[in-house]
DSSP file (Angstrom, degrees, kcal/mol; ACC not computed):
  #  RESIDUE AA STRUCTURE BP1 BP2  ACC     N-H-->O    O-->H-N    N-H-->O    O-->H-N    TCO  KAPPA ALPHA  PHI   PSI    X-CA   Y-CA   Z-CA
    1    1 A X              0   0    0      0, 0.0     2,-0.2     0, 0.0     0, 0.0   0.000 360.0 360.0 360.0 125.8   27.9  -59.2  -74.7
    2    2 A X        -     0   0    0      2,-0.0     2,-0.4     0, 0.0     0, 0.0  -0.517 360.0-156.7 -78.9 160.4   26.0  -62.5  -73.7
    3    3 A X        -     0   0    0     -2,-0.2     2,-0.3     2,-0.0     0, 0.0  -0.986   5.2-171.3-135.2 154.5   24.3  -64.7  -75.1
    4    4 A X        -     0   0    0     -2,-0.4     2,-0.3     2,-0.0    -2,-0.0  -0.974  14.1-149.6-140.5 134.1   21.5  -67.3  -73.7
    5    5 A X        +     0   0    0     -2,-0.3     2,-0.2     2,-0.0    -2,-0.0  -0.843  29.7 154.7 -86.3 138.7   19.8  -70.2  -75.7
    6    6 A X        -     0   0    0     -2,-0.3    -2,-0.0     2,-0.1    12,-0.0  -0.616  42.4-131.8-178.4 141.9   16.5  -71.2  -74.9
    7    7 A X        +     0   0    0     -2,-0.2     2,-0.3     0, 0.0    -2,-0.0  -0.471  39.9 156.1 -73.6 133.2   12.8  -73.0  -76.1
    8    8 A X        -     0   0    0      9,-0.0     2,-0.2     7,-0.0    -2,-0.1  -0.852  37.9-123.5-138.0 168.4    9.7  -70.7  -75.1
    9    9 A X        -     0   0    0     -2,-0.3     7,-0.5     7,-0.0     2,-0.5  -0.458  22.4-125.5 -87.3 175.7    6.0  -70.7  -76.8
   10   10 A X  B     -A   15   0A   0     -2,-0.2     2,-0.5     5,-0.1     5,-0.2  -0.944  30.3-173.0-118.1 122.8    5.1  -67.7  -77.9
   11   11 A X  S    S-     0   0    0      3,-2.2     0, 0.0    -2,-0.5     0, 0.0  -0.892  78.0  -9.0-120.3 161.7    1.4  -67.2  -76.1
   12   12 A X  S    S-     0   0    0     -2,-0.5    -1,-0.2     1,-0.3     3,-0.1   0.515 126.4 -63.1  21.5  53.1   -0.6  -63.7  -77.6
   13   13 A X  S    S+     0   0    0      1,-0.2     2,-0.3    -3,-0.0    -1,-0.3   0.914 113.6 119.2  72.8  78.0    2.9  -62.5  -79.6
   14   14 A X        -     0   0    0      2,-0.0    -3,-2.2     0, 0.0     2,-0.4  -0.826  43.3-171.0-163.6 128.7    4.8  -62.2  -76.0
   15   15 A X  B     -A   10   0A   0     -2,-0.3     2,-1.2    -5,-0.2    -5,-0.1  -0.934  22.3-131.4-126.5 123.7    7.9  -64.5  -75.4
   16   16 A X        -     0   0    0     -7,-0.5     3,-0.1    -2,-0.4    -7,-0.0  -0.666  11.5-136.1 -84.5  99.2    9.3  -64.4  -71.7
   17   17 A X        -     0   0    0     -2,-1.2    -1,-0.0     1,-0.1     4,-0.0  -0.027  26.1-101.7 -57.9 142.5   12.5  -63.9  -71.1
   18   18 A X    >   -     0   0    0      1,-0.1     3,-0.6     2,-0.1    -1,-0.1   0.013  31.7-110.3 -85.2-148.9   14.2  -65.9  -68.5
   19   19 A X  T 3  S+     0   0    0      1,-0.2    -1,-0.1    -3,-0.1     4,-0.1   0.888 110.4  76.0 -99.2 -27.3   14.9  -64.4  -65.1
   20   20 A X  T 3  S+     0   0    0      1,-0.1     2,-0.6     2,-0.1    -1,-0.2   0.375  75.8  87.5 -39.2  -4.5   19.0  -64.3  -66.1
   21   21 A X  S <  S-     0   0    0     -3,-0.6     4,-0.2    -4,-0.0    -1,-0.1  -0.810  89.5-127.3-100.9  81.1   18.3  -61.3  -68.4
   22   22 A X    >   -     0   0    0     -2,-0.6     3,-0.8     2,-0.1    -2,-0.1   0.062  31.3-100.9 -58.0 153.0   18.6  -58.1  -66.0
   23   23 A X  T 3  S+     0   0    0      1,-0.2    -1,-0.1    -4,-0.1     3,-0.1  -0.070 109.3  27.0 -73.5 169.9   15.4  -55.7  -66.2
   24   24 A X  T 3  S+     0   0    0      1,-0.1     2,-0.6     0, 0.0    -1,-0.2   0.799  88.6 136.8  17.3  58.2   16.2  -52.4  -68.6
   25   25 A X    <   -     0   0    0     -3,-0.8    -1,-0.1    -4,-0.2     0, 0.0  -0.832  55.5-130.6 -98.2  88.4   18.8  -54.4  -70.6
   26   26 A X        -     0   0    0     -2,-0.6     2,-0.4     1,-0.1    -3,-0.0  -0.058  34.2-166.1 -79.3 150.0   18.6  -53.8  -74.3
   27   27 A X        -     0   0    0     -6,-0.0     2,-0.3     2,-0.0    -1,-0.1  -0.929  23.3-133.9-133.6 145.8   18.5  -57.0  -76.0
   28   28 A X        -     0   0    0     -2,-0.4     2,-0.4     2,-0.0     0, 0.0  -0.873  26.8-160.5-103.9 129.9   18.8  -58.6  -79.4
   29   29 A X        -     0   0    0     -2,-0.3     2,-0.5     2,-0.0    -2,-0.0  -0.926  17.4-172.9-127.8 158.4   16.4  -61.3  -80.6
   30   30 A X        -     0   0    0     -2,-0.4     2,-1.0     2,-0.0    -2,-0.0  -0.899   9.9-163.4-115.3 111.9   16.3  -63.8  -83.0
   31   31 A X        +     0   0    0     -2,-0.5     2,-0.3     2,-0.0    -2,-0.0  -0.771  13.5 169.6-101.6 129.3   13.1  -65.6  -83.6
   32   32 A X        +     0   0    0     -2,-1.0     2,-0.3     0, 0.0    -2,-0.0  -0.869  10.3 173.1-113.8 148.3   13.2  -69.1  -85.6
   33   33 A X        -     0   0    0     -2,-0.3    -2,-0.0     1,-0.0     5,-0.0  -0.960  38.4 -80.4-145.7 162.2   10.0  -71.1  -85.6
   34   34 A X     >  -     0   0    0     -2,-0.3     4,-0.6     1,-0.1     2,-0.2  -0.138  36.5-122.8 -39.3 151.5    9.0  -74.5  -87.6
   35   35 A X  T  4 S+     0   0    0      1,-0.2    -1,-0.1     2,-0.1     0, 0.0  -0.508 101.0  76.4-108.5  66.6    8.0  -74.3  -91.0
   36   36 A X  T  > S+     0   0    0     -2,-0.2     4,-1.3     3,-0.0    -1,-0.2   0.159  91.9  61.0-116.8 -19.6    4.7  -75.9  -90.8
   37   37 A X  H >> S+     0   0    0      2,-0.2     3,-2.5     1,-0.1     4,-0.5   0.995 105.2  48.0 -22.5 -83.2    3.5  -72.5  -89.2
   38   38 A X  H >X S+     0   0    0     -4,-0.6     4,-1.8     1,-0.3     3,-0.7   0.830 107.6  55.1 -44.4 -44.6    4.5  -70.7  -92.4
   39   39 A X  H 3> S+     0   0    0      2,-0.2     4,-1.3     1,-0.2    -1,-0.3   0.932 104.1  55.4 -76.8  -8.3    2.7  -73.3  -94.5
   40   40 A X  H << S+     0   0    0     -3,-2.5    -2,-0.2    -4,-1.3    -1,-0.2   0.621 111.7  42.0 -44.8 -30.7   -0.4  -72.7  -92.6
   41   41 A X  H X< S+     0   0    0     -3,-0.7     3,-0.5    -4,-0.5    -1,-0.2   0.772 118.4  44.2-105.4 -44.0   -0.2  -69.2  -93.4
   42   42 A X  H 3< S+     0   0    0     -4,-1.8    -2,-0.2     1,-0.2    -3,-0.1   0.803 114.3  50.1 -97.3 -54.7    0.9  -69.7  -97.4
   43   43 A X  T 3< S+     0   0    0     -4,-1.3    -1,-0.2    -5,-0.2    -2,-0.1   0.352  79.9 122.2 -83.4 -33.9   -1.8  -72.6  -98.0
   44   44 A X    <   -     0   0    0     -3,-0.5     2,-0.1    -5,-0.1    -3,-0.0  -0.418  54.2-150.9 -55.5 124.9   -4.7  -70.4  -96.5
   45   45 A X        -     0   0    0      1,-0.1     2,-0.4    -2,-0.1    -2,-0.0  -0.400  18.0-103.6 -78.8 167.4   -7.3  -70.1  -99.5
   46   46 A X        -     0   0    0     -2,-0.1     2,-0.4     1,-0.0    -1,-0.1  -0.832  32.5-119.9-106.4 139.0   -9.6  -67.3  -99.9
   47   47 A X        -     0   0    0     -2,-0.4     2,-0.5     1,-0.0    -1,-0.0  -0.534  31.5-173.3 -57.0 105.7  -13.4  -67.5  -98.9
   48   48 A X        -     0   0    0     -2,-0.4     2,-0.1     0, 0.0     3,-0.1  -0.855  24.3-108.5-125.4 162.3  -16.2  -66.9 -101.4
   49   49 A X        -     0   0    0     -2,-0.5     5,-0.1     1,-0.1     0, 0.0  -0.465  38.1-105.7 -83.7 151.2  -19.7  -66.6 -101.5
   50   50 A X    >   -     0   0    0      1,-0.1     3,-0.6    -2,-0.1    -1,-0.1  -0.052  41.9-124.8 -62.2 148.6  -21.8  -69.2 -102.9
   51   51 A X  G >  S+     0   0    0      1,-0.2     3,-0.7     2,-0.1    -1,-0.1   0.518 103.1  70.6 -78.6   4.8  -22.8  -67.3 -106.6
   52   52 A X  G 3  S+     0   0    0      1,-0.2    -1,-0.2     3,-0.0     4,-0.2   0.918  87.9  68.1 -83.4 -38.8  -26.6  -67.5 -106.1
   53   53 A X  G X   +     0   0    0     -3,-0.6     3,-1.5     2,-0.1     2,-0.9   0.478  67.3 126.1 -50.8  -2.4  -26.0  -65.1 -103.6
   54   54 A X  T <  S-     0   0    0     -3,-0.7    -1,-0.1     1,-0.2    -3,-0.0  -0.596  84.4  -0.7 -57.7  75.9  -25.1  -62.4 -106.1
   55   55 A X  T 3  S+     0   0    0     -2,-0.9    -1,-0.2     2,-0.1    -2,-0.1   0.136  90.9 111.6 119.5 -15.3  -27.3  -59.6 -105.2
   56   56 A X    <   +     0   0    0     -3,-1.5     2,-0.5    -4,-0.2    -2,-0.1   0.501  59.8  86.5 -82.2  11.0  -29.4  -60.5 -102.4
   57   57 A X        -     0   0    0     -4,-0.2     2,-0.4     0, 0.0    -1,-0.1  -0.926  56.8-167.4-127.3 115.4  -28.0  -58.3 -100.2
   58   58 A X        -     0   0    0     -2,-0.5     2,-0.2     2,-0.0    -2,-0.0  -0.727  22.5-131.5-110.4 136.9  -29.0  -54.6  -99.7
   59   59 A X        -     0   0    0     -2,-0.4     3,-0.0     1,-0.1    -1,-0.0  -0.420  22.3-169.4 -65.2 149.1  -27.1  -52.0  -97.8
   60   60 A X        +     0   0    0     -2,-0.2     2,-0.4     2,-0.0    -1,-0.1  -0.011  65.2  55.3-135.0  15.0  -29.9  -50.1  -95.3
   61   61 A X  S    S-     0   0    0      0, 0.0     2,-1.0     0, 0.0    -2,-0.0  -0.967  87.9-105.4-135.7 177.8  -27.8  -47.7  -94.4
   62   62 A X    >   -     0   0    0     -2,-0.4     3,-1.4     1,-0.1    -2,-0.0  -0.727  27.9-178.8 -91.0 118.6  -25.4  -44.8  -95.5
   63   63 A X  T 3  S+     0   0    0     -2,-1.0    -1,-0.1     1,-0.2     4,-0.1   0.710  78.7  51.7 -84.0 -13.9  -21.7  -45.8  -95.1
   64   64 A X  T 3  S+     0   0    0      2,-0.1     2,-0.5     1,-0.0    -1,-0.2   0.432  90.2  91.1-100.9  11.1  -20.2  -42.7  -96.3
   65   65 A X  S <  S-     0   0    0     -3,-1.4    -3,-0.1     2,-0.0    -1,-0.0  -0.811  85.2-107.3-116.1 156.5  -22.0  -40.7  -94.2
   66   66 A X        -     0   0    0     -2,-0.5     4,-0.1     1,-0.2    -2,-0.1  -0.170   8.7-145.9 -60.0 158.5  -20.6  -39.7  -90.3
   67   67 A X  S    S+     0   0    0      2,-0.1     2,-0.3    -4,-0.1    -1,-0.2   0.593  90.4  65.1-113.5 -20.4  -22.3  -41.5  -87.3
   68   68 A X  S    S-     0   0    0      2,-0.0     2,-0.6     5,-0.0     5,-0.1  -0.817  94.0-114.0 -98.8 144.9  -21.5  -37.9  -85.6
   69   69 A X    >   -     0   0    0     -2,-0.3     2,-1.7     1,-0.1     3,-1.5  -0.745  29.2-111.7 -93.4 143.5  -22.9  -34.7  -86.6
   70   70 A X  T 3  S+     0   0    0     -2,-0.6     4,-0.3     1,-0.3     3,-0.1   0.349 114.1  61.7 -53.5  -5.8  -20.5  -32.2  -88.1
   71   71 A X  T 3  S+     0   0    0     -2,-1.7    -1,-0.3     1,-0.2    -2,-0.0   0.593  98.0  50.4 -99.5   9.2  -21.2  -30.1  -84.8
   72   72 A X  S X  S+     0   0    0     -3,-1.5     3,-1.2     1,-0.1     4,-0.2   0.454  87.7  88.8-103.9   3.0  -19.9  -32.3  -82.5
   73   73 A X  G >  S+     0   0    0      1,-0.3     3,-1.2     2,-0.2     4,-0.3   0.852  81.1  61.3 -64.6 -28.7  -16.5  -32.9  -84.4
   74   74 A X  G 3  S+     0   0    0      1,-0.3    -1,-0.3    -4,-0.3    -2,-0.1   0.535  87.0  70.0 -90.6  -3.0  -14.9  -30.2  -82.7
   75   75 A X  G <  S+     0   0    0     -3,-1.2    -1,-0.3     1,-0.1    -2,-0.2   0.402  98.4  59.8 -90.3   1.8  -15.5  -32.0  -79.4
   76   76 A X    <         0   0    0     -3,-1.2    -2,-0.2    -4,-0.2    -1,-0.1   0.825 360.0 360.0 -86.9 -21.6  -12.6  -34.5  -81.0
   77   77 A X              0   0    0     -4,-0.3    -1,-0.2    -3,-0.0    -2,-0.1   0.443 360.0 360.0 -86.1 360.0  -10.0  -32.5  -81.3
């Protein structure tokens, strides 16, 4: 087994391997990052709406009811 050290960023959750890694090689990873990530993520408060808003808002449609009708389901399957 080998092993290779090496810094990437991580850009849309995809870390690139360098070109030293032959193609269909199974590999083991380890990801370490900073911990000011993790407090970013720990720290996040939850949103709420202001309380005057308590009511003003009415649904205008039905939410439970299907956007298809029951004779086109069988075109899903």
């Amino acid at each position: 087994m080998y092993a290779i050290e090496f810094e990437t960023v991580v850009r849309d959750h995809l870390i690139r391997l360098p070109n030293d890694v032959p193609e269909d090689c199974p590999v083991k990873v380890l990801v370490l990052y900073e911990t000011p990530f993790k407090k970013m993520v720990v720290n996040k408060k939850k949103r709420k709406p202001h309380p005057m808003l308590k009511g003003t808002v009415k649904s205008a449609a039905d939410l439970m009811s299907s956007a298809l009708p029951s004779k086109d389901w069988a075109m899903l399957k």
